[in-house]
C-alpha positions in Angstrom: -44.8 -44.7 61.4 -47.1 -41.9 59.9 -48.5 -43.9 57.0 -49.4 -46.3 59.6 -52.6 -48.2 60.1 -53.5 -49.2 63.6 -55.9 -51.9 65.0 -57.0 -49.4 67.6 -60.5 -48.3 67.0 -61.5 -44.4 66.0 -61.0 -41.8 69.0 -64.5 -39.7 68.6 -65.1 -35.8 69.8 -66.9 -35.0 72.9 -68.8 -32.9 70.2 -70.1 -35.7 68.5 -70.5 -37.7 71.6 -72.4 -35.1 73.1 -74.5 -34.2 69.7 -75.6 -38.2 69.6 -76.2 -38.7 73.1 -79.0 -35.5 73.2 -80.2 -37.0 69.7 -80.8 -40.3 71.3 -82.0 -38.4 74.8 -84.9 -36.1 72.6 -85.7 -39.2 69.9 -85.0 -42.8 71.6 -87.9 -44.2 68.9 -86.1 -42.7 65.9 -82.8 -45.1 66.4 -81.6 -48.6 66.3 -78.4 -51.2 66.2 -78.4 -50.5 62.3 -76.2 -47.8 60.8 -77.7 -47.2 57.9 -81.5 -46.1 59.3 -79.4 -44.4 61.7 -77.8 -42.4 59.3 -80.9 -41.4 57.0 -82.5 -40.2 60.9 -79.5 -38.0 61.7 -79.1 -36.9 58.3 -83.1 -35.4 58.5 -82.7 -34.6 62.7 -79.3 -32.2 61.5 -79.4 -30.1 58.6 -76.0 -28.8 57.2 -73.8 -31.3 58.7 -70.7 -32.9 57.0 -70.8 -36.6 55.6 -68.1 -37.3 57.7 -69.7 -35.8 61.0 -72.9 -37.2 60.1 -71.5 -40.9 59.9 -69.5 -40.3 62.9 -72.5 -39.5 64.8 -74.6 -42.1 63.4 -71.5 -44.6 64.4 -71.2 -43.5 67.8 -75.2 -44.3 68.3 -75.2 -47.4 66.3 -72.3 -48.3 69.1 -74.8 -46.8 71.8 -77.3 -49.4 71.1 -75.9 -52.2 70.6 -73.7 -52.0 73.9 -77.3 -51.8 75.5 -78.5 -54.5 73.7 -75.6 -57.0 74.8 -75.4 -55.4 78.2 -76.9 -57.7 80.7 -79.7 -56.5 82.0 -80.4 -56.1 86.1 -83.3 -58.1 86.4 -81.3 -60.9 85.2 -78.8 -60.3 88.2 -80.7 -60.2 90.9 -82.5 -63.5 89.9 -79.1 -64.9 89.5 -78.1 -64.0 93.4 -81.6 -64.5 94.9 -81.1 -68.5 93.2 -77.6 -68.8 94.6 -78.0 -67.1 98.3 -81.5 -70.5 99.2 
């Protein structure tokens, strides 16, 4: 059971989460949905971190964005229930 692999998906630190959400809080314009830029941007934003921490924080804000992108938005919604409720 040890040498395993799961199909579960990476559990992440509140550290990191809470390093990448004040990353993306302080510079929104520097991110996107695309790991790699995000990577180069927290790799210049945070000196002296790990390659492993960096790619783990650039992960959980490459995640970050593109849940917002997919996310529908609430404009959408309320057009939605004005349309059905004539």
């Amino acid at each position: 059971m040890l040498g395993e692999t799961s199909s579960l998906g990476s559990v992440r630190t509140e550290q990191i989460k809470r390093i990448a959400r004040e990353l993306i809080r302080r510079f929104p314009d520097k991110f996107s949905d695309n790991f790699e830029n995000n990577k180069r941007a927290v790799d210049t934003l945070i000196k002296g971190a790990t390659t492993k921490v960096r790619n783990q924080i650039a992960g959980y804000i490459t995640h970050a964005f593109v849940n917002i992108q997919t996310a529908p938005s609430s404009n959408e919604n309320v057009e939605e229930g004005e349309v059905e409720s004539k």
